[in-house]
N, C-alpha and C positions, 0 to 999 in steps of 0.2 A: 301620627300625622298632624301638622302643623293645624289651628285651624281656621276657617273661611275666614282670611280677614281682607286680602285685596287679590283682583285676579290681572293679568297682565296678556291683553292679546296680543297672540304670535300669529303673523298671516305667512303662511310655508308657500313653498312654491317661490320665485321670484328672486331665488337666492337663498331659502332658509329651507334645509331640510333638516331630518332629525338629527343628523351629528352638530350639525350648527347650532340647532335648539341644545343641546347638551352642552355643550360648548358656553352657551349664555345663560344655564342657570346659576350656577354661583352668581356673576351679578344680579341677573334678579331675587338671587335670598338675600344678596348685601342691602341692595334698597327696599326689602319688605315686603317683598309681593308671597302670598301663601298660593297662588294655583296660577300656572300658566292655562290658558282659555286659547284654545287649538283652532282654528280655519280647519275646515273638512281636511282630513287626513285619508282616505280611502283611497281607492284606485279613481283616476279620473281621464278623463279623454288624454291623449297625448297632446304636453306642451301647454296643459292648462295653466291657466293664472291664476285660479282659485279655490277650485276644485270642488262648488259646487255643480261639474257637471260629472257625476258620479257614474260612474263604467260597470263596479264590482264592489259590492258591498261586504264582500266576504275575505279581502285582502287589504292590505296598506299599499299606498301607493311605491310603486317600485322606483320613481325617481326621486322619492324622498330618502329610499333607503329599505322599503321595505319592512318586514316585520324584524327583523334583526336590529334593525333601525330604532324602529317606535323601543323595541325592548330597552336599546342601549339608551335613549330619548326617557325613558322611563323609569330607566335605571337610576340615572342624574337626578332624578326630579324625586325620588324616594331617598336617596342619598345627601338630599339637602332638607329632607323636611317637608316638602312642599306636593302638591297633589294637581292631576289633570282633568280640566272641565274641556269636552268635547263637541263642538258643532258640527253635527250631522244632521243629512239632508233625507227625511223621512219621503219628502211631497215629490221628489222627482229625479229621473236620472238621464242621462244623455242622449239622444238620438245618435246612435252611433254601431257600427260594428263591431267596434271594439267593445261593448256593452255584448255581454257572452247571452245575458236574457231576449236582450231586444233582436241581434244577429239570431236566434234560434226564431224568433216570430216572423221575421224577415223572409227565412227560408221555408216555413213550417205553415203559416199562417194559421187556421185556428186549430191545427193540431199541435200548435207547440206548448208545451206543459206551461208557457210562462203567458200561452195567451190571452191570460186574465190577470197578470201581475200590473201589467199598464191600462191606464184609462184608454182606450179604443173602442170607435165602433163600430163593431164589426155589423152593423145593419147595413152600414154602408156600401156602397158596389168595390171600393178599393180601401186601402192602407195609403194616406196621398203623403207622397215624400217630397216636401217644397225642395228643392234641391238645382235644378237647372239654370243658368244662367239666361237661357232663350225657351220660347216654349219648346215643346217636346217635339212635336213634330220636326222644327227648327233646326232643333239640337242632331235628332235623326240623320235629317238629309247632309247636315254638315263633317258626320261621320266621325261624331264626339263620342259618342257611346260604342262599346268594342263588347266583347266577350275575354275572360282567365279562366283556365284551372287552376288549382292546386290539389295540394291532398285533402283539404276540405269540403273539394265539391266544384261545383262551376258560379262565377260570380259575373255581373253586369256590372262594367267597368265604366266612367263617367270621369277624364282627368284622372285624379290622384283617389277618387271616389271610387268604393265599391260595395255592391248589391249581393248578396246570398240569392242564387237561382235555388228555386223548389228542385230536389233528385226526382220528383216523378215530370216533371217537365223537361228534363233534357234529355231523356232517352232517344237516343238515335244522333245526338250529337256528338261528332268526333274532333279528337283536340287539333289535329290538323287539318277544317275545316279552315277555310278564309271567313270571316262570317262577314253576309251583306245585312244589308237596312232591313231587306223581306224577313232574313231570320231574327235577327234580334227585337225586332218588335213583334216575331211570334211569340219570341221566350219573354218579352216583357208583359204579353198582355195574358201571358197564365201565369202571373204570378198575384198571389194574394195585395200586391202594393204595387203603384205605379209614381214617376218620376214624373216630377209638376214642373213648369216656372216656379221660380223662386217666392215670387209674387202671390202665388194663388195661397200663401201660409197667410194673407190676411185675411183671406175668408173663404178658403177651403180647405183647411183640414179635417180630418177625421180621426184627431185624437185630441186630447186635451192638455194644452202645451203651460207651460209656466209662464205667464205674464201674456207674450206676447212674443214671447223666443222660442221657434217651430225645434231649434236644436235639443229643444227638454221638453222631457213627456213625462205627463201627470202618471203618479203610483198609486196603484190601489190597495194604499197599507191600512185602507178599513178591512179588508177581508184578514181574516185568521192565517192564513197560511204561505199570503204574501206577508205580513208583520212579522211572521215566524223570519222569512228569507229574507227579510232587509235587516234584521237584525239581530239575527244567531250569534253572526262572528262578534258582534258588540257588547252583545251583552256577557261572554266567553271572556273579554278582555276587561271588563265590569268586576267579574267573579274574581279575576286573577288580581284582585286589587290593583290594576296598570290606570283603569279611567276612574275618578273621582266625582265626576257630576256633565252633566249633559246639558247642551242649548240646543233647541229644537228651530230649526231654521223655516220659516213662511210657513207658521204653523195655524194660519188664516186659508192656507191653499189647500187640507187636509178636507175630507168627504164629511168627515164629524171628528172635529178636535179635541173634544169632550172623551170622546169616547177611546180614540186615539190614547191620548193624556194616561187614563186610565189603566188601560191595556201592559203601560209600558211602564207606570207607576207597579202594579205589578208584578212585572217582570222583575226588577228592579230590588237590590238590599234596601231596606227601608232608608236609611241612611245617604244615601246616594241623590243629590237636590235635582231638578230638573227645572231650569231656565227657559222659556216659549219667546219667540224676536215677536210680537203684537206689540200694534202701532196704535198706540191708548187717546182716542180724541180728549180734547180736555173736557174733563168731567166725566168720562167713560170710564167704566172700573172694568177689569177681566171679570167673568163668571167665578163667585166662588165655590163653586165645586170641582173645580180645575186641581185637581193635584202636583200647584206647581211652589216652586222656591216663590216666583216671583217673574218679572219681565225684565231683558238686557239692557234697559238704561236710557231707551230714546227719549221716558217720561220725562225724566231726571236733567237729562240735557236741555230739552223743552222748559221746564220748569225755570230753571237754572239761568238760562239765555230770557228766562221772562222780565224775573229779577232784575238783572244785569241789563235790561234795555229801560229808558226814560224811555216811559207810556206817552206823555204829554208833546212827547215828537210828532206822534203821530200825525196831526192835522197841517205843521209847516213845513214836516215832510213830503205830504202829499202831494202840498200845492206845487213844493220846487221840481217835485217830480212830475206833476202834470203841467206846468209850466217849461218845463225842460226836453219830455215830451212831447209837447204837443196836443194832449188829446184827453178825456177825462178816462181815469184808472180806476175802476169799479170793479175791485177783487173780486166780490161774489157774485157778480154774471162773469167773469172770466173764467171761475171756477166751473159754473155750470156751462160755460158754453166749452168747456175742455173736457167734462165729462161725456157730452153728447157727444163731440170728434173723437173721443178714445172709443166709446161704444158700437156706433156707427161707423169707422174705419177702421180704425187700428184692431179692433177686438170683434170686428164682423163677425169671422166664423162662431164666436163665442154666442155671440148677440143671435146668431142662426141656429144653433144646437140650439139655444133656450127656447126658440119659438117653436122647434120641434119637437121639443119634449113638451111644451104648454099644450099645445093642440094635440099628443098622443093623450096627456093626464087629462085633459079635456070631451077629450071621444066618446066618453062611455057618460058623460054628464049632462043628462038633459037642458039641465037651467046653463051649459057650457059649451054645448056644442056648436053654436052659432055662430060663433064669431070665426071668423077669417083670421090669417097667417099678416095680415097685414095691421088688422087692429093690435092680433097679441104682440105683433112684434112691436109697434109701436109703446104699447103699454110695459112691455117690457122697459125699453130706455125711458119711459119718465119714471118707472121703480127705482131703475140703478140710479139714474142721475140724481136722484132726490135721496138717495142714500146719504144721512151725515158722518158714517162709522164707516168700518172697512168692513162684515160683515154681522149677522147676526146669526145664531147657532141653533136653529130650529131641531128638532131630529122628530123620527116619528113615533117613537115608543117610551118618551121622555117629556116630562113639562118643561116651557119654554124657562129660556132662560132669565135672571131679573127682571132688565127693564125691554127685552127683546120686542115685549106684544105692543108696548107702548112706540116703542121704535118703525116697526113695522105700520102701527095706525097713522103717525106723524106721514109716515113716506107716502102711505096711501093717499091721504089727505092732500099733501102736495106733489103728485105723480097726477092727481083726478087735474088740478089746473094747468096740466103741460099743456103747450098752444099746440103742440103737433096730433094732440087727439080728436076725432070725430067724436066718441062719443064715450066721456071719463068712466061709465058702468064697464066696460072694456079692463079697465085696472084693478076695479074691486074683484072680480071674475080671478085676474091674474093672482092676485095679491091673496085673494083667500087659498090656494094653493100653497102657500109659501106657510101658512096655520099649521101647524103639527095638530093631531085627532090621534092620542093613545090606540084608540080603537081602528084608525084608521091606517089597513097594509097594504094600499093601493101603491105597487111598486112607481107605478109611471108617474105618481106624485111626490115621490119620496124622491126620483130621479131629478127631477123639476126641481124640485127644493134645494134638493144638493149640490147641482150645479148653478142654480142661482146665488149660492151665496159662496160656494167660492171664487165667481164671477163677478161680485160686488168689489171682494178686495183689491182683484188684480187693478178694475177699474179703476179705484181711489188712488193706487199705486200710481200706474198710469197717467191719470189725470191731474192728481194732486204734483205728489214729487217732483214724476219727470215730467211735466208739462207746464200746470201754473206757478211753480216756483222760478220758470224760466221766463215767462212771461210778465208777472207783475213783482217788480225787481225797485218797488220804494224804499224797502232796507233788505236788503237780503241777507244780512246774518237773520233775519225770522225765516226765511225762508228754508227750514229745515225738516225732516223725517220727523214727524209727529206736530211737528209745529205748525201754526196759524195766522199766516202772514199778515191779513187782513185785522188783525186783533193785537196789537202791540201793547195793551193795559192790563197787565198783571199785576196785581195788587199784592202788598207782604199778609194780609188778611186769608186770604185765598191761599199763598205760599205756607201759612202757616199752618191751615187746617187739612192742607195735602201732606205735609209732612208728618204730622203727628198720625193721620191716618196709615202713611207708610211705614210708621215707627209700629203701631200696632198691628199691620195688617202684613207687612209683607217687608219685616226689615232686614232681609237679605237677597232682596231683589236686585239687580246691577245695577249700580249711577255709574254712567257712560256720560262722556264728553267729547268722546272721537271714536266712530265706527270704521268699516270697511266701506259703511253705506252712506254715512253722513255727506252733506254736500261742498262740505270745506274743514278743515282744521279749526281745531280747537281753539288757536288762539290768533288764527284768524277770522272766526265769529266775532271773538272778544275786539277785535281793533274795527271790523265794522259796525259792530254793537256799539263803540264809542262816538258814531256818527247824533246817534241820538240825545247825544249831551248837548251836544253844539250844532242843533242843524241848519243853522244858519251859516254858520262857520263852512259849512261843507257845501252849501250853495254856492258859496262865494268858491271856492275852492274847485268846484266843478269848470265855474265862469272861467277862472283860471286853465284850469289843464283846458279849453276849451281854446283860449286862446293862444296860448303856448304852440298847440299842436298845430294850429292856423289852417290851412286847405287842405289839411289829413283827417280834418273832420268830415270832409265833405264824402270820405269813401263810403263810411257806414253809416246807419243810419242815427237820432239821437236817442231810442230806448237801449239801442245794444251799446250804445257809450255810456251811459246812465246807470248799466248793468256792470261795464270793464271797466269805469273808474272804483266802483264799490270792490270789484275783486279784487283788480290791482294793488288795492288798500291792504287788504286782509294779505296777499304774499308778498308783499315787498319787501327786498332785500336788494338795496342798491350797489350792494359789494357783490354780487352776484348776478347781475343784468343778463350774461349774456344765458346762464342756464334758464334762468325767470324767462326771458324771452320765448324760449320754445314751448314752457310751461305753460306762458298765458295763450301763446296761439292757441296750442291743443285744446285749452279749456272754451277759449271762443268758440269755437268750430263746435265742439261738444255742447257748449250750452243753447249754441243759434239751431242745431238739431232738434237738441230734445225740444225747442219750443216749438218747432214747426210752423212757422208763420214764414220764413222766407227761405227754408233750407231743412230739411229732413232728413234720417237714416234710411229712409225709404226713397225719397224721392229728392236726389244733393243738386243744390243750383252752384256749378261751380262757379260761376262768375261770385259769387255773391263770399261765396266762403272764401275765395282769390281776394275778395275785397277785406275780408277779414284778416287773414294772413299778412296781409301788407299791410294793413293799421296795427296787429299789436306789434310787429318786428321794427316799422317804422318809426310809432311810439316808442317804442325802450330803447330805440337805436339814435333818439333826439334829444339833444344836449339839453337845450332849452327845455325841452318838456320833465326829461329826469332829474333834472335841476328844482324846475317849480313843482315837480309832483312833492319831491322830498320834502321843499321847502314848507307844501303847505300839507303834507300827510303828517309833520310833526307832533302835533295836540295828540293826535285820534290816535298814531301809536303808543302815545307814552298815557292816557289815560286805557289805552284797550292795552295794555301789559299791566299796568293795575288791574282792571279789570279781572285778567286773565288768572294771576295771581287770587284773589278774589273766585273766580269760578273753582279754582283747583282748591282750594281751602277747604270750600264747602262741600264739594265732592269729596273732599275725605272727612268729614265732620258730619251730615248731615245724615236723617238713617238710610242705609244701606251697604250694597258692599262697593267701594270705590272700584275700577275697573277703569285700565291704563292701556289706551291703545299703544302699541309698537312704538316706541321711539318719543312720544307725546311727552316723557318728563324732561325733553328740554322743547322749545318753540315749534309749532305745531302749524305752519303756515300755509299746509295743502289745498290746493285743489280738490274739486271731486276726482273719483277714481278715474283710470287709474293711478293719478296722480299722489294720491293717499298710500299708495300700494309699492311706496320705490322702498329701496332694501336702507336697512338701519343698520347705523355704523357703530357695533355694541364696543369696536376695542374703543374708540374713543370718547361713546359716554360712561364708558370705565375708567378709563385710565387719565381723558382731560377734561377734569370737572373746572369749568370757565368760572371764574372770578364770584364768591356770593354777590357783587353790590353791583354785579349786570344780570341786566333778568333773565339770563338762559339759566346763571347761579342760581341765582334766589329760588328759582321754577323745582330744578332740579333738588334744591335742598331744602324747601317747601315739602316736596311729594316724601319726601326721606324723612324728614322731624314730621308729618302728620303719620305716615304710615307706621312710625315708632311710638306715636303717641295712642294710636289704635292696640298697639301690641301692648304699651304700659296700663291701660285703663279699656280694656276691653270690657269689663263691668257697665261701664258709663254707656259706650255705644250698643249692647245689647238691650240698653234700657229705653225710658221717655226720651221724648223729643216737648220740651218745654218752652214754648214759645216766650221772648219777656219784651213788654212793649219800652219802646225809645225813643217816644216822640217824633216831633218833626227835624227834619236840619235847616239847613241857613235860608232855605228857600222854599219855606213849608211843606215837604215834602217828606213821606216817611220811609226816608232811605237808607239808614240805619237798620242792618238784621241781626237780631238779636235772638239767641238760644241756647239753651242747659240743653244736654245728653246727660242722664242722670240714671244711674243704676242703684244697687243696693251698698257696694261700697267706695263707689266715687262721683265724683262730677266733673265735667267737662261743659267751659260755655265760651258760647264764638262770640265775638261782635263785629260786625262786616260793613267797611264803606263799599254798598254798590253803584256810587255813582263814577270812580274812577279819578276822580277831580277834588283834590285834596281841600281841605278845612271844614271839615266837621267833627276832628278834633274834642272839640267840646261835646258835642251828643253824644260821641261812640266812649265818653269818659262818664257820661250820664248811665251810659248801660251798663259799663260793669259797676258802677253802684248797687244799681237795681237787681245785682245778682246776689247781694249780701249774704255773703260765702268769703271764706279766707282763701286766697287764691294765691298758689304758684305760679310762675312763668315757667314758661317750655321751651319757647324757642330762645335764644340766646340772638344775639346781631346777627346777621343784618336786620332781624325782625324786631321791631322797636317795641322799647319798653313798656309799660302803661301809662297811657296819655294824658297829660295836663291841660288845661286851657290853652297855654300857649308853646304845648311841641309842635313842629313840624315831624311831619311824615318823610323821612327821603323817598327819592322819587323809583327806587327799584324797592323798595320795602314795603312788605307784604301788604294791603293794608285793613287786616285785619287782627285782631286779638283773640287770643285763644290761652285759656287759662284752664287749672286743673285743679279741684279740691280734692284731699281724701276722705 
């Protein structure tokens, strides 16, 4: 077996099942990749797109091909050398019928053997299924709901929707009945579950959902015997040498991750690495007793986009943006007033289990029994909101984790000055609950704990991602999955003592640059990242498309134009207007939801999104405007393709394993999903490799000479990470990155312009001085020689150096 040296995600579904996947591995061994890295392959609801919402754990999905499939899919992939890393979904599985476990609870309730496989509470008076389009009475009288048989049994039928009836509740029902309104709501109200408005999923459920999506239900793979049944079949395909290594998907949403981790480590040939998706605040390290390879790469792309943006933007960005706006932009009450609206509404029901499990683990506690449902609950949302992590991993029979205790006093400390509390002893009360006590096996505390901190994440999720990244939009290439918008000063000091600790701690962790989850393409970060060279340049340029557009500014308002000239940046491609065109509607409408200030998934103002629609189609459909957008988006795209060039350099160079979304080794210009998610057209990044001295070439044959230079000096990259200083450049600024990969019998050292903007020349000719080492070249043209005082760079050439001593 070839070994770990780059992985390449395939997202199935959507076009790509496993004969397809077989089909495309010869080119991915031509370009160098040793492990395709799989999207959820198991059985998934019908017609999925992703296939995180998982049906059956014990099968491959049948419209990929089945198990015959993955075999032939596996075959390919052992036949070239090369090995399979698997994304699978431990934390949750479909609300569906088609789920053989969930349909048995459905009809069984708590006699059904799987009634403890899902987070349910069965304290509860019903199973509440958000599901109806009107409330239920509504629904009733309107003669929406019917009765079927089949040979399964009797089902409650709802449209194309259908309910398992209990067999001891339909006795005396016959299949040639007519059924009226009187019976069907006898047979609904003996059933273990009742059918809701759709609506009551924000704050009435009774199971514990993923995120804030009522269609997935939390799995209780802490128990032994549910672990056993999520993953027998998996680990059977483990054994038969078919999976080669595992990424554990929202492994934040898990009862005790730790412990989890553990179990399946385990299980598990020693050999066999296991990958966790954790969302790493800067400066946050995972727990190290985590039994993992490392994290999928969000660090790494955060890091990376840190580098790669001018810090010193930040302040006459601001202003153009709060001048442009309107209004002052103060990222961090945005953030906190977006954690209280996610808490408070979108995550109500969550925010209500927590106050009822506080006040059950509070019952029996003298110095705790006082307080009311309305103080814990309040003390509850100033804990989460003052959360600066996704969660922390208390457990009860275990010392806390690092710096978990200290995280937890920080929150309390500022959770005690939320304005919404009467009286801050109310939090301490809360918050000491959340303290793990060895000694302590008070279940209804350990319940409290555990659902509070899987509840932190989804929050941050929630809150952060899809909400203030939509919101405060002054550069939004920051505006990414692990990243900190509000924070655009990344220093190479700071870059250098993260990487050398990745180099020792965890150097085969993923460097990712484009996920499934990320909020734009790869190397349409990099061309809004280029805003911050010149942000002036792009004031003016805003003024521009501003004028251009004339009284089609007047539809929308000027933060969401603020937001659609930065995206329109990052995809444009003006030989291709009219598919762009549909592309950027979609993402409009998508990103003016998820902010929810004028238009939501919950609650759509069609006027408003109508107004959307007709500005972006308007926009791309006006001469005058796709004239001066081109004219004046020139700079930004020809430094953010350096750039870009530049990102992908170091993601193959820097420590860990590089990791190639779908299609990303040529131009990577997507939207958020599902716009990231269209099908790759593998004959023609096989067969028409575009010109090296245009940047789709050079991109493409970048990714090809780095991942050959990983295969020739593998020694180097398993080694140090050697930072070596290179002063300032032409405008005192220490933007020159410089560093040896250094093993025991080779070296490898990069030297990187990241500001995209050619003539520094002379500095990046100071660094490889300062490597004093006899150095060979590797790449050949289009990648330019070693630099002299007075070379030029051409403008599609990589613009970095990379040399290799033996």
């Amino acid at each position: 077996m070839t070994p770990l040296r780059a992985t390449y995600r395939l997202q199935f579904r959507n076009g790509m099942d496993f004969d397809q996947a077989a089909a495309v591995v010869p080119y991915l061994s031509g370009l160098g990749i040793s492990h395709v890295y799989a999207s959820p392959l198991f059985q998934a609801v019908p017609d999925s797109t992703h296939g995180y919402d998982v049906t059956d754990h014990g099968q491959f999905d049948q419209s990929l091909g089945g198990f015959d499939g993955f075999r032939r899919f596996t075959d390919a992939l052992k036949a070239a050398g090369m090995g399979l890393i698997l994304d699978i979904v431990p934390n949750h599985m479909a609300v569906s019928v088609h789920n053989p476990w969930w349909r048995d609870v459905l009809r069984h309730g708590r006699r059904s053997q799987f009634a403890h496989h899902f987070d349910l509470d069965w304290s509860a008076p019903k199973l509440t299924l958000a599901t109806l389009g009107q409330p239920y009475g509504d629904a009733l009288a309107a003669g929406e709901l019917g009765l079927a048989r089949d040979e399964n049994g009797w089902w409650l039928t709802y449209y194309e929707h259908r309910f398992p009836l209990d067999p001891m509740t339909v006795t005396g029902v016959e299949p040639g009945d007519a059924p009226d309104a009187d019976l069907i709501h006898h047979l609904h109200e003996a059933q273990a579950w009742r059918l809701t408005y759709w609506r009551l999923g924000r704050d009435g459920l009774t199971y514990r959902r993923f995120f804030e999506i009522s269609d997935l239900v939390g799995v209780r793979v802490e128990s032994p015997d549910v672990f056993d049944d999520v993953h027998r079949f998996l680990l059977e395909q483990v054994s038969a040498g078919r999976i080669q290594g595992l990424r554990i998907d929202h492994v934040d949403g898990l009862a005790d991750p730790g412990g989890y981790l553990t179990r399946l480590r385990a299980a598990l040939p020693g050999d066999v690495p296991i990958w966790v998706e954790k969302i790493l605040a800067r400066g946050e390290k995972m727990p190290s007793s985590w039994p993992v390879t490392g994290e999928t790469g969000y660090a790494m792309a955060d890091r990376l986009n840190g580098i790669l943006t001018e810090g010193s933007a930040a302040a006459p960005l601001q202003q153009s943006y709060q001048d442009f706006v309107g209004d002052r932009r103060d990222a961090e009450a945005m953030k906190q007033a977006a954690k209280t609206e996610i808490v408070t509404r979108n995550l109500a029901a969550e925010r209500e289990t927590l106050t009822g499990m506080a006040l059950a683990a509070l019952a029996a506690d003298p110095s705790g029994r006082d307080w009311g449902p309305d103080s814990i609950r309040r003390s509850i949302v100033a804990l989460l909101t003052a959360m600066p992590v996704y969660r922390t991993y208390f457990w009860a029979d275990r010392d806390p984790f690092e710096n978990d205790l200290t995280i937890l006093e920080d929150v309390t400390l500022q959770a005690e000055r939320h304005v919404e509390l009467d009286d801050p002893a109310a939090v301490r009360v809360v918050a000491d609950l959340l303290k793990p006590d060895p000694a302590d096996h008070h279940e209804a505390r350990q319940r409290f704990r555990t659902r509070f901190q899987q509840t932190s994440g989804a929050m941050m999720a929630k809150a952060v991602e899809d909400t203030l990244f939509y919101r405060f939009n002054r550069l939004i290439s920051a505006n990414e999955v692990g990243g900190e918008p509000e924070d655009l000063d990344f220093s190479l000091a700071v870059f250098h003592r993260t990487m050398t600790r990745r180099a020792a701690t965890s150097p085969k962790a993923l460097s990712a640059t484009a996920t499934h989850d990320t909020k734009r393409g790869e190397d349409a970060r990099m061309r809004i990242s280029a805003i911050s060279e010149q942000p002036d340049g792009w004031g003016q340029a805003v003024a521009a498309f501003d004028t251009a557009l004339g009284s089609l500014t007047g539809t929308v308002d000027a933060e969401c134009r603020w937001l659609a000239y930065q995206a329109l940046l990052g995809a444009w491609e003006p030989d291709g207007l009219s598919a762009l065109r549909d592309r950027f509607e979609a993402y409009l409408i998508k990103a003016a939801r998820e902010a929810k200030t004028r238009t939501s998934w919950v609650a759509i103002d069609e006027d408003y999104e109508a107004a959307l629609s007709h500005f972006a189609r308007s926009a791309l459909s006006s001469k005058a405007f796709c004239s001066t957008f081109d004219q004046q988006a020139a700079p930004f795209l020809l430094i953010g393709a350096r750039k870009s060039l530049v990102q992908l350099a170091l993601k193959l160079m820097l420590p860990g394993v590089p990791d190639i979304y779908q299609g990303t080794e040529r131009p990577d210009y997507s939207f958020v999903d599902p716009d990231n998610r269209r099908p790759v057209d593998y004959a023609d990044l096989a067969h028409h490799i575009p010109s090296a001295d245009t940047f789709p070439g050079a991109k493409q044959r970048l990714l090809q000479c780095g991942l050959d230079l990983r295969r020739q000096a593998e020694d180097a990259f398993a080694g140090e990470y050697r930072p070596i200083s290179t002063g300032t450049d032409q405008q005192g600024r220490a933007r020159p990155l410089a560093f040896v990969r250094a093993g025991v019998a080779s070296r490898v050292m990069v030297v990187a312009d990241l500001s995209g903007v050619a003539g520094i020349e002379q500095e990046m000719a100071d660094g490889l001085a300062a490597a004093e080492m006899p150095l060979s070249w590797v790449c050949s043209e289009p990648f330019p020689a070693p630099p002299t005082a007075t070379s030029a760079t051409p403008s599609v050439s990589v613009p970095v150096w990379i040399a290799r001593s033996a």
